[in-house]
N, C-alpha and C positions, 0 to 999 in steps of 0.2 A: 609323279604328282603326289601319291600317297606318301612320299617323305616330304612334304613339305608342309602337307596336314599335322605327321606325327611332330616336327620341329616347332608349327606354332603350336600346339596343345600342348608340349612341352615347355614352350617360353613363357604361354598364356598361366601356369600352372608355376610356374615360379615365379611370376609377378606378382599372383593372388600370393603364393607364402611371402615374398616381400612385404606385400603389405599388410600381410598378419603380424608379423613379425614388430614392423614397427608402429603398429599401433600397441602392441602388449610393449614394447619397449616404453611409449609415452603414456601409459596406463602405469609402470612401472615409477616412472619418474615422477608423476606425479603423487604417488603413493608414500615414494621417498622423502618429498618437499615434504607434506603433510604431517610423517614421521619426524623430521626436522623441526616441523615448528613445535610439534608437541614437545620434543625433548627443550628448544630452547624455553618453552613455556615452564618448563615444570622445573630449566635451571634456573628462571628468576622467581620460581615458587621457594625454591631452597636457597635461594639466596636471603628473600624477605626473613624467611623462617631462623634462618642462620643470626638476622638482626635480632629478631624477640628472644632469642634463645641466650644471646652475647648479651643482654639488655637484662633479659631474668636471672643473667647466671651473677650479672654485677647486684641487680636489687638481694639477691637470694647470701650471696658473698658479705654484701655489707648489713643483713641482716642481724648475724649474732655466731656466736660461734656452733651453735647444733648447725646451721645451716654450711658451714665451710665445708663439708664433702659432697656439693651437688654441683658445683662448677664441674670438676673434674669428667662427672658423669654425662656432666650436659657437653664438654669439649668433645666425648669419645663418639658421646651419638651422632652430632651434628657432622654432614657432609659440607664439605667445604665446596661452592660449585668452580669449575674451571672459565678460566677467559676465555668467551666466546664473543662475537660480532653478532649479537641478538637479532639488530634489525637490518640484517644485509636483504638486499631488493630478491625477491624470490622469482622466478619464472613459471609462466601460467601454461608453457606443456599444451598448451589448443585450447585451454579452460577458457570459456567464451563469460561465466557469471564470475562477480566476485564471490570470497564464501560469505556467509553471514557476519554480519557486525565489520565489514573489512571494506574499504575504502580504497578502489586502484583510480590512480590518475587518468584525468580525462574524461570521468565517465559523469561528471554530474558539478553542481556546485561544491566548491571544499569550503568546511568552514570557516568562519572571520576569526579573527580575535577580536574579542568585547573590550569595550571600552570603559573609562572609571568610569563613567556614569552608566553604564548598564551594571559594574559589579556594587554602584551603591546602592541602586534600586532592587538588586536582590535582596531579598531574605535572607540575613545569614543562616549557615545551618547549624543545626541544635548541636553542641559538642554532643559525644560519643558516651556512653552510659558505660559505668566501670560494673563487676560485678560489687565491689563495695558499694557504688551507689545503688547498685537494684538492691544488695541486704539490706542498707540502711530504710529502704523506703518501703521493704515489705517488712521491716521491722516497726516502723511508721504505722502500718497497716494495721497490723497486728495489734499496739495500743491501744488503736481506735476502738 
């Protein structure tokens, strides 16, 4: 009898480490997705940046000739990002909430797309203020 105690305490004692085990495995994997999206987030962060960069190295190029040795410099900084499949479907690992700002299927109304007559009745939005337009206008200021 007493070997049959010691064999289930011993069974019961590797099922508890099984399922230590895999729940640090899905603790794991979920840590991994996380790390994923940040790195794809921060490739379409250098990717956007990569455009301004190509964009100021042309205004900066066709400025004048003092400016013709800043492209060069702007090619060697800028990271190029690699092909990646940004919005591949991620798996939720047990996660029972979506994270913030994050929208899973199924779980609520999804948005409509608006109609022309909802985009006429908005307000357009005010273009974007260049810093030439903020000097000119504290320069404005200034006059007064």
């Amino acid at each position: 009898m007493p070997n049959i105690d010691k064999a289930k305490a011993k069974h019961n004692k590797l099922v508890a480490g099984l399922a230590r085990l895999q729940a640090k495995r899905v603790k794991l994997l979920a840590t991994q997705t996380r790390n994923e999206k940040r790195i794809d987030k921060q490739i379409r962060a250098i990717a956007r940046s990569s455009k301004r960069l190509d964009r100021l190295a042309i205004v900066t190029h066709n400025a004048g000739p003092t400016a013709s040795a800043v492209p060069v410099l702007i090619d060697a900084v800028a990271a190029k990002p690699t092909e990646h499949h940004l919005n591949d479907a991620v798996p939720s690992f047990g996660k029972t909430e979506p994270a913030p700002g994050e929208h899973q299927p199924g779980t609520g109304p999804t948005p409509t797309a608006s109609t022309d007559a909802e985009r006429q009745s908005k307000p357009k939005r005010k273009p974007r203020r260049t810093p030439d337009d903020f000097r000119a206008e504290m320069e404005a200021r200034r006059k007064l």
